[in-house]
C-alpha positions as protocol buffer text, in pm:
chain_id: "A"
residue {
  index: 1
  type: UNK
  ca { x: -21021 y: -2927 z: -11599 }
}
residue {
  index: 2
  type: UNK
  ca { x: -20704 y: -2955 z: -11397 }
}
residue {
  index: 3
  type: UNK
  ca { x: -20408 y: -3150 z: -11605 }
}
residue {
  index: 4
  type: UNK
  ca { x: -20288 y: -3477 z: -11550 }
}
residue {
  index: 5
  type: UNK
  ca { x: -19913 y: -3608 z: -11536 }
}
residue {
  index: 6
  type: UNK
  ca { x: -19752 y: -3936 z: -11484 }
}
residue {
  index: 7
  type: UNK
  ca { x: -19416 y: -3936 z: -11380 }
}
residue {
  index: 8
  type: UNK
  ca { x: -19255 y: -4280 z: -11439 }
}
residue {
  index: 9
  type: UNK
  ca { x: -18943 y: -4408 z: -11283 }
}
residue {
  index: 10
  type: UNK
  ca { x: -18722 y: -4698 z: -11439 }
}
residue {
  index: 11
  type: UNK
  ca { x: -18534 y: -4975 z: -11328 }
}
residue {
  index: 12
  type: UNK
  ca { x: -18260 y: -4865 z: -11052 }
}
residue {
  index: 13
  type: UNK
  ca { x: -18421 y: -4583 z: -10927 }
}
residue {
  index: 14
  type: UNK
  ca { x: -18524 y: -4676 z: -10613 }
}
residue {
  index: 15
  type: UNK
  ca { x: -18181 y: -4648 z: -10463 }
}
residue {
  index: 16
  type: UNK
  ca { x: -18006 y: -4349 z: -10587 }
}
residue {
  index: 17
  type: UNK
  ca { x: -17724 y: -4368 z: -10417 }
}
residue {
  index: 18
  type: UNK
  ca { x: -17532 y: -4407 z: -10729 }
}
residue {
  index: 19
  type: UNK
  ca { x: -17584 y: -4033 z: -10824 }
}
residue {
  index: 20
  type: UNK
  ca { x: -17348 y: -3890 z: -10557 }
}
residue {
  index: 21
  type: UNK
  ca { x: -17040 y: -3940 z: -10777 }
}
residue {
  index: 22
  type: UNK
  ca { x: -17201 y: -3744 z: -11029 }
}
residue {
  index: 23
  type: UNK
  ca { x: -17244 y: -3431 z: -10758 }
}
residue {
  index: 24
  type: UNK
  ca { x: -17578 y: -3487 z: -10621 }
}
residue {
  index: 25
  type: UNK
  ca { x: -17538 y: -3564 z: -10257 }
}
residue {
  index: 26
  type: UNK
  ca { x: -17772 y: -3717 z: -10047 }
}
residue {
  index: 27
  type: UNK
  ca { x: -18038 y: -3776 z: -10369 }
}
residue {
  index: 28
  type: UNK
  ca { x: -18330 y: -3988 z: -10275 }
}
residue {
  index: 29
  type: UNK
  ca { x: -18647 y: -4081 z: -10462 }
}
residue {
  index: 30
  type: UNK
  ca { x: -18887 y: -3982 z: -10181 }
}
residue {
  index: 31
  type: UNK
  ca { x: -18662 y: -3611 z: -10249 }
}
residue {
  index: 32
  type: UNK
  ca { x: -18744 y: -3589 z: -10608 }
}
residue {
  index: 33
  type: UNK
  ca { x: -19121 y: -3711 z: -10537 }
}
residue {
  index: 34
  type: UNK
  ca { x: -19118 y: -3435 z: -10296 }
}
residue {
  index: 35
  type: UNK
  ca { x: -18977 y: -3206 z: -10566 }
}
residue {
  index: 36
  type: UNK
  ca { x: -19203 y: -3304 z: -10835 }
}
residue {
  index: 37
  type: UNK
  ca { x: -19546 y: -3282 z: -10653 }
}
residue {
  index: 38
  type: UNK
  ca { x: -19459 y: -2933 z: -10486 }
}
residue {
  index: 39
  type: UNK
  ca { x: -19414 y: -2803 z: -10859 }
}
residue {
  index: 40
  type: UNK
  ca { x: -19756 y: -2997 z: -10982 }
}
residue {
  index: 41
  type: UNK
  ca { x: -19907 y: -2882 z: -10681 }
}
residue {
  index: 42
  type: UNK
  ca { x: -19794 y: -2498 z: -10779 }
}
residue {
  index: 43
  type: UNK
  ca { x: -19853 y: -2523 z: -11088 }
}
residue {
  index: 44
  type: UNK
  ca { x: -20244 y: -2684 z: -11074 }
}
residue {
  index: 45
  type: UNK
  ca { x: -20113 y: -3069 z: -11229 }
}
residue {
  index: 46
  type: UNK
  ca { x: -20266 y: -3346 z: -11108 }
}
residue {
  index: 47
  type: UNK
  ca { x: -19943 y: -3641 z: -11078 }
}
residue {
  index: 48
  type: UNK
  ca { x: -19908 y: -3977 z: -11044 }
}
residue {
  index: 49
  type: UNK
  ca { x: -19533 y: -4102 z: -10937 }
}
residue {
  index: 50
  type: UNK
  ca { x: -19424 y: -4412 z: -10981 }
}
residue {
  index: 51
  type: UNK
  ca { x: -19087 y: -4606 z: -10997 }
}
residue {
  index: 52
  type: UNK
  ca { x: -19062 y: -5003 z: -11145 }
}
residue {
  index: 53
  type: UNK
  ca { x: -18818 y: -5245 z: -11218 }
}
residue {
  index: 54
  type: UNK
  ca { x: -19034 y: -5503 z: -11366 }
}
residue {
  index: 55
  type: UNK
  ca { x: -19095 y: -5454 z: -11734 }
}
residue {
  index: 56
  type: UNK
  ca { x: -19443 y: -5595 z: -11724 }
}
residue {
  index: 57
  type: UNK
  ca { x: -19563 y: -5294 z: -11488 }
}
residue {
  index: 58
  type: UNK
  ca { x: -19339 y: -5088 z: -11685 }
}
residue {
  index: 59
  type: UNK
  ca { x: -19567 y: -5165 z: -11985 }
}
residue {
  index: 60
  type: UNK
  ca { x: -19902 y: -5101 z: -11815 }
}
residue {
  index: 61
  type: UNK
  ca { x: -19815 y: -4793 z: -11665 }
}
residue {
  index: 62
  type: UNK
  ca { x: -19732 y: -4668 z: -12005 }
}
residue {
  index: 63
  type: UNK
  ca { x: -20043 y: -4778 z: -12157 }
}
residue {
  index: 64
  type: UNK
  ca { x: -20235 y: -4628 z: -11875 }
}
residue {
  index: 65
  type: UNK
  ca { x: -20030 y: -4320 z: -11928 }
}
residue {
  index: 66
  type: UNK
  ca { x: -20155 y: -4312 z: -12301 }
}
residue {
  index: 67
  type: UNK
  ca { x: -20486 y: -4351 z: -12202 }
}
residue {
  index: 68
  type: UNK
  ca { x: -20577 y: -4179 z: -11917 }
}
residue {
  index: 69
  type: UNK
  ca { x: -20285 y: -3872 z: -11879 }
}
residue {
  index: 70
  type: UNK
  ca { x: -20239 y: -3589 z: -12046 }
}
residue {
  index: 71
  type: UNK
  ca { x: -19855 y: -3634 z: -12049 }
}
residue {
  index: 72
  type: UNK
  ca { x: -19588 y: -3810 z: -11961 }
}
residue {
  index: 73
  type: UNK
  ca { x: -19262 y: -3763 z: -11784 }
}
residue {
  index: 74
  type: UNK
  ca { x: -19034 y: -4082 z: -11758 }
}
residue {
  index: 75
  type: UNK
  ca { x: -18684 y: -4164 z: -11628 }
}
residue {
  index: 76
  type: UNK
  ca { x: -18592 y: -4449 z: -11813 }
}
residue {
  index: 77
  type: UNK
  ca { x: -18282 y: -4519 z: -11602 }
}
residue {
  index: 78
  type: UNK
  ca { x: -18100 y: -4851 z: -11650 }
}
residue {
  index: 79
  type: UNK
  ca { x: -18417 y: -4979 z: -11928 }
}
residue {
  index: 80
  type: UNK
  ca { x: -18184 y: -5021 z: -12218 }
}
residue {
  index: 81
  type: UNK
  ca { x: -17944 y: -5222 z: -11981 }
}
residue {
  index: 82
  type: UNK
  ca { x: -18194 y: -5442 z: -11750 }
}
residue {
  index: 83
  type: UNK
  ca { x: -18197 y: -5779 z: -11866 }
}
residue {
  index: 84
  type: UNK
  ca { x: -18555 y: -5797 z: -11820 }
}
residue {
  index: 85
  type: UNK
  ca { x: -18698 y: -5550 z: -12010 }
}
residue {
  index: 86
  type: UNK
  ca { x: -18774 y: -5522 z: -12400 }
}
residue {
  index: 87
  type: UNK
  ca { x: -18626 y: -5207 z: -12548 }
}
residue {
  index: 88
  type: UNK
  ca { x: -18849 y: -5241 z: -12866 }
}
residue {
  index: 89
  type: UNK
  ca { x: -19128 y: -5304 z: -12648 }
}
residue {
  index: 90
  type: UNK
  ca { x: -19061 y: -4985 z: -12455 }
}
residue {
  index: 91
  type: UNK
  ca { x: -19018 y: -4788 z: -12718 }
}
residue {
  index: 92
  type: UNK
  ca { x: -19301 y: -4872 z: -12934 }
}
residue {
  index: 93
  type: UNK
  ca { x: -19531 y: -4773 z: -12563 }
}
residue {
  index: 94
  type: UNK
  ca { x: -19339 y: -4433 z: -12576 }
}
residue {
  index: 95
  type: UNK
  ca { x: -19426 y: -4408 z: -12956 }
}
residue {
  index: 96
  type: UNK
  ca { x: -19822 y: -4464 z: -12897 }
}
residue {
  index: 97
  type: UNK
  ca { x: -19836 y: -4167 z: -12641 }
}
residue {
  index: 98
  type: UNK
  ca { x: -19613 y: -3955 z: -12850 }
}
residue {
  index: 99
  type: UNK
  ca { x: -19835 y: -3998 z: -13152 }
}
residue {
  index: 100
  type: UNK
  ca { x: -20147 y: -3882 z: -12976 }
}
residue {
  index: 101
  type: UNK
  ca { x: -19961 y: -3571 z: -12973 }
}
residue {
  index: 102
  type: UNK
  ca { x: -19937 y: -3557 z: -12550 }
}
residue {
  index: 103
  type: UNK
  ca { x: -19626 y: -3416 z: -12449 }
}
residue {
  index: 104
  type: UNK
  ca { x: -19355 y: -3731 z: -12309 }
}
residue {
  index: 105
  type: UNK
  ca { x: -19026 y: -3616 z: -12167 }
}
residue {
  index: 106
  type: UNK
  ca { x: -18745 y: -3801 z: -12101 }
}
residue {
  index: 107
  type: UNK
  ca { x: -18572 y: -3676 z: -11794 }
}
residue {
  index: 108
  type: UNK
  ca { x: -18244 y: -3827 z: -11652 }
}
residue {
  index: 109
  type: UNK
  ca { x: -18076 y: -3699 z: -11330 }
}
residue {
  index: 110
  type: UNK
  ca { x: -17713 y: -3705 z: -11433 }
}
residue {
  index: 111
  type: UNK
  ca { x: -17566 y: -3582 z: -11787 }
}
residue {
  index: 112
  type: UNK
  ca { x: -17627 y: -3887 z: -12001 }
}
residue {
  index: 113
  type: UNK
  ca { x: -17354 y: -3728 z: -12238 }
}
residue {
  index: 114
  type: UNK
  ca { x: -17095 y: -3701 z: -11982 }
}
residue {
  index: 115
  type: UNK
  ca { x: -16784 y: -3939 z: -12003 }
}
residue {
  index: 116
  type: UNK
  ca { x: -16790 y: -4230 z: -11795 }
}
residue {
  index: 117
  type: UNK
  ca { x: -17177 y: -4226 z: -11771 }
}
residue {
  index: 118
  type: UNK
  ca { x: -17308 y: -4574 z: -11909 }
}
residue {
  index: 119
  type: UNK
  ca { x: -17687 y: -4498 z: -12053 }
}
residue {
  index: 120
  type: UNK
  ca { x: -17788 y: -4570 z: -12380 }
}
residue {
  index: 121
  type: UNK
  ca { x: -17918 y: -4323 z: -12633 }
}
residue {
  index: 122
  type: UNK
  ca { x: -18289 y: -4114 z: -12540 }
}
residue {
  index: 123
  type: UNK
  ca { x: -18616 y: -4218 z: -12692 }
}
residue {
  index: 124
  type: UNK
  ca { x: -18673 y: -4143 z: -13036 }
}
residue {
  index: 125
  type: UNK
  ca { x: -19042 y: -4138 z: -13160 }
}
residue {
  index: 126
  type: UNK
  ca { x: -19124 y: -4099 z: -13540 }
}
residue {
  index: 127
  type: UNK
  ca { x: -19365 y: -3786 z: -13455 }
}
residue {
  index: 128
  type: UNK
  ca { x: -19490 y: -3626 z: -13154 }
}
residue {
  index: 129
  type: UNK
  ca { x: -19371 y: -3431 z: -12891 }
}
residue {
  index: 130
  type: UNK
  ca { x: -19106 y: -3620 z: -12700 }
}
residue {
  index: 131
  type: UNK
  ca { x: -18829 y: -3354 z: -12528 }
}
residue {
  index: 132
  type: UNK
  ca { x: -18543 y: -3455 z: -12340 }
}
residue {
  index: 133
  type: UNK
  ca { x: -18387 y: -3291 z: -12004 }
}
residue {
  index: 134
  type: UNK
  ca { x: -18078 y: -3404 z: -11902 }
}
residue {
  index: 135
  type: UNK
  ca { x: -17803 y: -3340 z: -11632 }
}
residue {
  index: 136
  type: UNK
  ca { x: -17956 y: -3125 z: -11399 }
}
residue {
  index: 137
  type: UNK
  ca { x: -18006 y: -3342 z: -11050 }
}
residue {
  index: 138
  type: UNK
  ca { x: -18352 y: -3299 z: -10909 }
}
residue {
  index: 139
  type: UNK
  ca { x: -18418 y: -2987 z: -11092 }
}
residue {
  index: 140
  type: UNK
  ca { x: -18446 y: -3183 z: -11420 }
}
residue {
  index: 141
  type: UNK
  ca { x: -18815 y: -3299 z: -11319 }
}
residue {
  index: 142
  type: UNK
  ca { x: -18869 y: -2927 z: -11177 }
}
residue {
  index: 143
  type: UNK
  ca { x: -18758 y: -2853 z: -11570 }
}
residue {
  index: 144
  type: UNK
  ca { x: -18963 y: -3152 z: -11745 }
}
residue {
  index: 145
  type: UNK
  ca { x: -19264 y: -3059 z: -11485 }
}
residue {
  index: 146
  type: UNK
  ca { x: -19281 y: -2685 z: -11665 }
}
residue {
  index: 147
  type: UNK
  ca { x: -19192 y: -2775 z: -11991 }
}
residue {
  index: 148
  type: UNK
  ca { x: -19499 y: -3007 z: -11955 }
}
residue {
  index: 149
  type: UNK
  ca { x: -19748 y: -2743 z: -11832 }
}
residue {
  index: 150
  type: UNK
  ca { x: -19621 y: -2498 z: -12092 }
}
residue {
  index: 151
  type: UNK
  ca { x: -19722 y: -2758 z: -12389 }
}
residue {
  index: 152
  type: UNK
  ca { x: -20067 y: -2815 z: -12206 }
}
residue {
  index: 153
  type: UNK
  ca { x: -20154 y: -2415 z: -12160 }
}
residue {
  index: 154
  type: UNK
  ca { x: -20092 y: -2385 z: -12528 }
}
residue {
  index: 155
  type: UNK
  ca { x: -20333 y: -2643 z: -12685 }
}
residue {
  index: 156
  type: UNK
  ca { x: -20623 y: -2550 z: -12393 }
}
């Protein structure tokens, strides 16, 4: 049965413009869809990509993620910092999938650790198996993508 991943991207990443002062030039997100379904594609995953801003399809892509994917990669972005969306709310969706032991991995583009770049702290989950890649351009999804599949080979 081939795998299935949902890739979820938060608010602001449509335009990724932003990213070039961090070093990665020219960075769309019709690139890193591009990116992301040639390694799924590779690698036998079945995706889904998506990008919101609104916290109510935020929310049902995460529950549909818990439901009907085997794991979950998800950008966050600007969440913590978008006046629209419920950081407890967020969290506690991130928390469900977590806790039915499918892999979730937060991925962000640019080093979230890096002075002068304004995200909040990654997810935390009580249990599960939530990892993090961070700081890597485009090639953190490549890295999230095969951390992914590596957790899903080992419980088949």
């Amino acid at each position: 049965m081939k795998k299935k991943l949902l890739i979820i991207n938060g608010p602001g990443l449509s335009d990724l413009s932003n990213f070039n002062e961090f070093g990665h030039d020219n960075l769309t997100l019709e690139k890193v869809q591009k990116k992301c379904l040639e390694t799924c594609d590779s690698l036998g995953i079945s995706v889904d990509f998506c990008q919101t801003d609104d916290q109510a399809e935020l929310s049902n892509y995460l529950l549909k993620a818990s439901k009907e994917f085997d794991a979950l990669i998800i950008n966050p972005a600007a969440y913590s910092n978008a006046a629209s969306l419920d950081p407890d709310l967020y969290a506690s969706n991130i928390e469900a999938m977590a806790n039915q032991k499918k892999p979730v991995i937060e991925v962000h583009i640019a080093n979230i650790f890096q002075k002068g770049v304004n995200i909040n702290s990654p997810i935390k989950a009580s249990e599960g198996n939530v990892g993090f890649v961070s700081g890597f351009g485009i090639h953190s999804y490549d890295l999230a993508i095969r951390a992914v599949n590596k957790q899903l080979s080992q419980k088949s």
